[in-house]
C-alpha positions in Angstrom: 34.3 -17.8 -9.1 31.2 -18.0 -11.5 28.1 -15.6 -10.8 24.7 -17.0 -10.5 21.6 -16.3 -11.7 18.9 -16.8 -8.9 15.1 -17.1 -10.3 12.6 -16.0 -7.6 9.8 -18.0 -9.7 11.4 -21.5 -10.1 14.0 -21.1 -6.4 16.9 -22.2 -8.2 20.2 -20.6 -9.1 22.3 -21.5 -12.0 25.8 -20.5 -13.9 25.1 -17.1 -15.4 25.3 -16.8 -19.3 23.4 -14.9 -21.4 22.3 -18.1 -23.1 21.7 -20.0 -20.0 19.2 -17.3 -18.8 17.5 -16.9 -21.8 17.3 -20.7 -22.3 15.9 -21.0 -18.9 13.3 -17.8 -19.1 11.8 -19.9 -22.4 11.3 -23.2 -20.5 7.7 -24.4 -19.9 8.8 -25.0 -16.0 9.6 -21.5 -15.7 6.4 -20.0 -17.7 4.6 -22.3 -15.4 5.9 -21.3 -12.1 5.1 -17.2 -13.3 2.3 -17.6 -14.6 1.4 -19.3 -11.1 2.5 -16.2 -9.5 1.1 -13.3 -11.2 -2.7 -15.2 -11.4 -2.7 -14.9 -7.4 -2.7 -11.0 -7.6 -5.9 -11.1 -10.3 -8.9 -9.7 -9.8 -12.1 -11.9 -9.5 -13.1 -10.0 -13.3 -9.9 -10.4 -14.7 -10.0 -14.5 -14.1 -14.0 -14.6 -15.0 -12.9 -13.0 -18.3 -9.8 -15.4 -18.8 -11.7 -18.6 -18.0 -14.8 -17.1 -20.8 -12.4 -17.1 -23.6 -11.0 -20.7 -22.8 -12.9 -23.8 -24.0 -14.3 -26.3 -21.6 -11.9 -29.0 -20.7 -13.9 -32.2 -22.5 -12.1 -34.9 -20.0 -12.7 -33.1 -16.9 -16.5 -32.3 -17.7 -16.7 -36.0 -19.3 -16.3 -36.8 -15.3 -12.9 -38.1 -15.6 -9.7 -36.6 -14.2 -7.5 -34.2 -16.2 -4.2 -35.8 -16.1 -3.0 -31.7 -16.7 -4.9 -31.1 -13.5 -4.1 -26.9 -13.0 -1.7 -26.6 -15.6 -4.3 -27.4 -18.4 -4.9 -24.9 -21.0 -8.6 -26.0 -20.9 -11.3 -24.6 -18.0 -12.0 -26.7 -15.6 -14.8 -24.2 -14.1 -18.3 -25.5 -13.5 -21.3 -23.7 -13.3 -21.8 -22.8 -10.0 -17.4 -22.0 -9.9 -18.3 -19.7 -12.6 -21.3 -18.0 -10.5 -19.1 -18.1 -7.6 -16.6 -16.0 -9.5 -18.9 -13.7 -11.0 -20.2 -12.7 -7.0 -16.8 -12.6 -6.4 -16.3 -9.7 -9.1 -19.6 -7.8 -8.1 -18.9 -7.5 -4.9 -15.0 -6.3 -5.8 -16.4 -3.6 -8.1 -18.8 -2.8 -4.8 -16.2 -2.1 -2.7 -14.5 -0.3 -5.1 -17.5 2.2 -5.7 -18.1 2.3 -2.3 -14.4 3.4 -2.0 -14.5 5.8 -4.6 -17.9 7.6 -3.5 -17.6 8.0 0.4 -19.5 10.7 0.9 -22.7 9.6 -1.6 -22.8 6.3 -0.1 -23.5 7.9 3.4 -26.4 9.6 1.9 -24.3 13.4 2.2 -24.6 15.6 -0.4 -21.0 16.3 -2.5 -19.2 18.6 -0.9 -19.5 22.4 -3.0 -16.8 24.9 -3.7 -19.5 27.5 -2.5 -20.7 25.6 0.5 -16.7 25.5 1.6 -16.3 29.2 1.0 -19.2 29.7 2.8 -18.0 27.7 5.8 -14.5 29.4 6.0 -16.1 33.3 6.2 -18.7 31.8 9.0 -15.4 30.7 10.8 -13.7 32.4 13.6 -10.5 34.2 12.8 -7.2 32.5 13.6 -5.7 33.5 16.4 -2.8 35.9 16.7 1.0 34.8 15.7 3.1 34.3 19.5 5.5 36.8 20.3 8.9 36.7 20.8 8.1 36.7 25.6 5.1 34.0 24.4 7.7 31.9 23.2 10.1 32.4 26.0 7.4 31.5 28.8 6.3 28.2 26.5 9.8 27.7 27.3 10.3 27.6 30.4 9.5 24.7 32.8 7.3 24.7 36.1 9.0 23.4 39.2 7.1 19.9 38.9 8.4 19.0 35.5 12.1 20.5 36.0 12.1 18.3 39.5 10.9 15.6 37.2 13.0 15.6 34.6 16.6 16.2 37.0 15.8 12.7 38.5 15.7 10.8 34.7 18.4 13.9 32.8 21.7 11.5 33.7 20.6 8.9 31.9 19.1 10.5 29.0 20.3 11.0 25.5 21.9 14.5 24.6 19.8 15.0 22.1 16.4 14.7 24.3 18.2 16.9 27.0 16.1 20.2 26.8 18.4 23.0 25.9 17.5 26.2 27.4 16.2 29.1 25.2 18.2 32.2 24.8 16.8 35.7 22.9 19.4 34.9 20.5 17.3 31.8 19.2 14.6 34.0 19.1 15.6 37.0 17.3 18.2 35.5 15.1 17.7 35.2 10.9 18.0 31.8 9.8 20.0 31.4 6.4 18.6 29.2 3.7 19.8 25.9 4.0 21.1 23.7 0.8 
């Protein structure tokens, strides 16, 4: 059995070889179909500054068709596409300022090293570590929710069974793991 190469770009699959792929990678069908593909994921600047460098397509500005249609190395952009492109790139770079600066936009002030030092000594102390009987009693279940849970425990999972604590648990040393 041969292997095949699959190309994503073109959908087609071929006998692999080394000089098949390569011959096929080189072909203007291919180049076509990748070039397709990549231009979707362009930003509105990138393909304002793609379609500056390129000359204006003489047919297709004459008023007749291009008979390359898309595929022509020439821009087919008029005015107006080329204004609608460059709003398109403004209001890209917009959202990416506005993404950038969250907390300017909303007219806030940049947060300070000394204004967040000054917040955390303003703020109340954290409360106490639980003890070993705090544990236990978090633990342990009222009536309603044991009640609750006998009538469903058959049919649940080990593994979402609750186990029931032991001081062991609680006092024991766990070893590093790995």
């Amino acid at each position: 059995m041969v292997k095949r190469y699959y190309c994503d770009f073109c959908d087609k699959s071929f006998p692999y070889s080394v000089e098949g792929r390569k011959k096929h990678c080189n072909g203007y069908q291919h180049q076509q179909q990748q070039r397709t593909h990549y231009n979707q994921f362009k930003s509105a600047r990138e393909q304002l500054e793609e379609e500056r460098m390129r000359e204006k397509c003489r047919i297709f500005h004459s008023g007749q068709e291009c008979w390359f249609g898309d595929n022509c190395k020439y821009s087919h952009l008029t005015p107006a596409g080329i204004a609608s492109l460059e709003q398109q790139a403004q209001e890209e770079e917009e959202c990416k300022r506005i993404a950038r600066l969250p907390t300017q936009m909303k007219g806030e002030h940049e947060p300070t090293l000394e204004s967040w030092l000054a917040a955390q000594e303003n703020e109340e102390t954290p409360p106490p570590q639980p003890t070993t009987e705090d544990l236990v009693t978090l633990w342990q279940m009222t009536p309603e929710t044991a009640i609750s849970l006998h009538s469903i425990l058959p049919s649940l999972p080990p593994s979402l069974i609750p186990s029931q604590p032991s001081s062991e648990w609680l006092t024991s040393e766990c070893p590093d793991w790995g």
